[in-house]
C-alpha positions in Angstrom: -9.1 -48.5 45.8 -6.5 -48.4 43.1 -8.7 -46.2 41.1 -8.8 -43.8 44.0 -5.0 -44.1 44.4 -4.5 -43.5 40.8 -7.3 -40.1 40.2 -4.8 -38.9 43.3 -1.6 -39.4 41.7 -2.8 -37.4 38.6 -4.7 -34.8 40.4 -0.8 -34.4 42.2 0.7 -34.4 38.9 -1.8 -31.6 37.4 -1.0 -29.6 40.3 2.7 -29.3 40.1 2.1 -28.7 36.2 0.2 -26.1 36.6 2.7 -24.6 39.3 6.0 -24.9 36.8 6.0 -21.5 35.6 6.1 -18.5 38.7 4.4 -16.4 35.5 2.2 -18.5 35.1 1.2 -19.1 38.2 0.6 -15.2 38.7 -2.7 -13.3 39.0 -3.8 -12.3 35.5 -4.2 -8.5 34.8 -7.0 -6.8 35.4 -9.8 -5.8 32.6 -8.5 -2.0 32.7 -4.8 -3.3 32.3 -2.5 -0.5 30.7 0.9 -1.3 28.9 4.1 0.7 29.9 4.1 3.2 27.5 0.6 4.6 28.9 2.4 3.6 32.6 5.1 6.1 31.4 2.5 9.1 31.0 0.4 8.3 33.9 4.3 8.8 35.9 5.3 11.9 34.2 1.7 13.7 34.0 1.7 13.0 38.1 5.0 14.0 38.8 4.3 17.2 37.0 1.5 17.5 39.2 3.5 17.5 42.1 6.1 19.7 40.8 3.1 22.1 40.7 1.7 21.8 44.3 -1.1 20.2 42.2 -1.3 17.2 43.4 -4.6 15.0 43.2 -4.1 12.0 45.0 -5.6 9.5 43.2 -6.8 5.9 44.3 -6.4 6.9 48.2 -9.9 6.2 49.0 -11.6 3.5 51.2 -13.0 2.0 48.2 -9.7 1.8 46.6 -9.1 -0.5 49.7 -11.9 -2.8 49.1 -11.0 -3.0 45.6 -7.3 -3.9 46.2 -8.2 -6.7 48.7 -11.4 -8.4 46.7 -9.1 -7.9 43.6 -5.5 -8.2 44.8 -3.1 -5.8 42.8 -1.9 -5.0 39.8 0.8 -2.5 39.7 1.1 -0.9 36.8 5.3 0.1 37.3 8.0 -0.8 39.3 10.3 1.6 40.7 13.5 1.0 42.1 14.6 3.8 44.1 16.9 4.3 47.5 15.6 4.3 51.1 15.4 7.8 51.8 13.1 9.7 53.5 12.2 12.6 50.8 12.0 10.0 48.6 8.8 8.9 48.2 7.1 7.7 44.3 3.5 7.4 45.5 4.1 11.1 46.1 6.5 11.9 43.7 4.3 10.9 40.8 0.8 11.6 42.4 -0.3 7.9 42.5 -2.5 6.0 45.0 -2.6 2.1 46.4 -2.6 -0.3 44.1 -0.6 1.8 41.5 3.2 1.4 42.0 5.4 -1.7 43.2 8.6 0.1 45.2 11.5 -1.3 45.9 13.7 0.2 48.1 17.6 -0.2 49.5 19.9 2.4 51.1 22.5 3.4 48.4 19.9 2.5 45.4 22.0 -0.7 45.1 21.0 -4.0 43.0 21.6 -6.6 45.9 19.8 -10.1 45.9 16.5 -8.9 47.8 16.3 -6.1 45.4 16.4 -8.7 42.5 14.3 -10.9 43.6 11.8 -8.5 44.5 12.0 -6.9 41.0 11.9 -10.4 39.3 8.4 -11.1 41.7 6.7 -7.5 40.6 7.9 -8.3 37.0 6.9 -11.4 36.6 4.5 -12.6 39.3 2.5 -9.5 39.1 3.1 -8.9 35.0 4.3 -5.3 35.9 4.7 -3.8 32.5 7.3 -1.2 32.9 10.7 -0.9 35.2 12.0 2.4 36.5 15.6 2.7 37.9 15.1 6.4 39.9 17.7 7.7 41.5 18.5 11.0 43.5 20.4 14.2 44.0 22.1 14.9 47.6 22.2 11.0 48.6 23.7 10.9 51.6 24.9 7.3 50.9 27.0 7.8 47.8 28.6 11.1 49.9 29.7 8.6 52.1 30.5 6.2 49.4 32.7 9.5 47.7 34.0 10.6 50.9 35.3 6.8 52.2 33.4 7.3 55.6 34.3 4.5 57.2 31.3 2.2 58.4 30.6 -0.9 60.2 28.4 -3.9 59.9 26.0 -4.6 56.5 26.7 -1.3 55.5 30.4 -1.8 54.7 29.0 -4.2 52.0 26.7 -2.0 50.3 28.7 0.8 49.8 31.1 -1.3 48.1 28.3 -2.0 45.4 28.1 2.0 44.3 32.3 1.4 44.0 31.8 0.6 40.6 29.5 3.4 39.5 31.8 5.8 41.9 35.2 4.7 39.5 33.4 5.1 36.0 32.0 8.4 36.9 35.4 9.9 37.9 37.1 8.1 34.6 34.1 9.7 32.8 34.1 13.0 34.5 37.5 13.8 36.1 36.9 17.6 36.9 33.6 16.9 38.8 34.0 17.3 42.4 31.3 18.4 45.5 27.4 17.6 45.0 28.4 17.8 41.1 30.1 14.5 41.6 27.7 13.3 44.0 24.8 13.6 41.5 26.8 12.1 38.8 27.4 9.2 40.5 24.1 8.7 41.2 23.2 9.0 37.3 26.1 6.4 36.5 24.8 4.1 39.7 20.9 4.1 38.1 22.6 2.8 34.7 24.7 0.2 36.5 21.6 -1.0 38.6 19.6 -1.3 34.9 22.7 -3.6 33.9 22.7 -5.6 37.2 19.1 -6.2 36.7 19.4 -7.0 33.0 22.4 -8.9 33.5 21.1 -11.2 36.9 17.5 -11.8 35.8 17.4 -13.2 32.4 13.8 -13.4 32.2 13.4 -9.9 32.6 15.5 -9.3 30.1 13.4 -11.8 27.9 10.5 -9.6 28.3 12.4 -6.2 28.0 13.9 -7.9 24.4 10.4 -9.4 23.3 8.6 -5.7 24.4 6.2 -7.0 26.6 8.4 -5.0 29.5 10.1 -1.4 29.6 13.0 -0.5 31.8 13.4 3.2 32.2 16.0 5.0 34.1 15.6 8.3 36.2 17.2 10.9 38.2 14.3 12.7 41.0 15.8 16.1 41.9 15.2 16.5 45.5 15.4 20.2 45.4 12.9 21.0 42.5 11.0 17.8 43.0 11.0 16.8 39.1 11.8 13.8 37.6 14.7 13.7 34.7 14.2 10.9 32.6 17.6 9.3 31.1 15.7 6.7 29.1 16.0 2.6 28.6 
């Protein structure tokens, strides 16, 4: 009986061992497993596609299905991007299921679900490379601009794009209109980089040791291209 008792206490103790690390405890990458400057390529060679009208739509089958449930997935970027309804990076960069981990908040904003849902793609599901993509014509950072007043949760997140909204006009004091609206949204994509960097300090372990890329972006809603503004 106490031999039982003790073969349970160590199988307990193996288990929360093995458990320590939330990177450890992740799925490992798949056999085909690509690293983010290939990621990078596969995103600008799709959203060029689309910028074409010659889109391909990869890995949108019924196979792809089957794969992503017997496997599970394996992302191969992150993007961080608003909640906007022309906004889309599956489409934007011609991907399929399986291929991009989105995360997505009104505004473009770094709050604590955004964090912790870049920290779980990042780490949990070894994501290689981060993009910070912005947009032209937000409606939210108008508002932001404009001091609309609002009510309820989104009082609080416009206050987050205050501090991009005060560097741009330090930065740029003749910009007004959409020029100042899509400036701001620049400056915001660089302050939600440093939010991230800042609040999750193993992501920035990862970024520092190159085993992750953070990228930022700017998608033109207009022309439907994606302007890169780099790490």
């Amino acid at each position: 009986m106490r031999n039982f008792r003790l073969f349970f206490i160590l199988t307990i103790l193996l288990t929360l061992m093995s458990g320590a690390s939330f990177a450890a405890n992740s799925t490992p990458p798949p056999e085909n497993y690509i690293g983010a400057d290939q990621s990078l390529v596969l995103l600008k060679e799709g959203n060029l596609r689309f910028v074409k009208g010659s889109s391909v739509y990869p890995n949108q089958t019924s196979h792809q299905r089957k794969i992503l449930a017997l496997k599970g997935q394996h992302p191969f970027a992150t993007i961080v991007t608003a909640s906007d309804s022309r906004v889309d990076p599956v489409l934007i960069f011609d991907r399929g299921l399986g291929d991009i981990f989105t995360v997505r908040s009104a505004g473009n904003v770094a709050g604590s679900d955004t964090l912790a849902s870049v920290e779980y793609s990042m780490l949990g599901l070894e994501t290689p490379l981060l993009v910070v993509m912005g947009h032209t014509r937000s409606n939210m950072i108008k508002a932001a601009v404009d001091n609309v007043e609002m009510k309820g949760h989104l009082v609080q997140l416009l206050g987050k794009l205050e501090p991009a909204i005060k560097m741009t006009r330090v930065l740029y004091p003749s910009l007004k209109g959409r020029q100042l609206i899509d400036k701001v949204a620049e400056t915001n994509v660089r302050q939600v980089m440093r939010d991230i960097l800042g609040q999750c300090p193993a992501i920035l372990a990862k970024v520092r040791s190159g085993k992750a890329q953070i990228m930022g972006a700017v998608y033109d809603t207009d022309t439907g291209a994606v302007r890169w503004l780099g790490p």
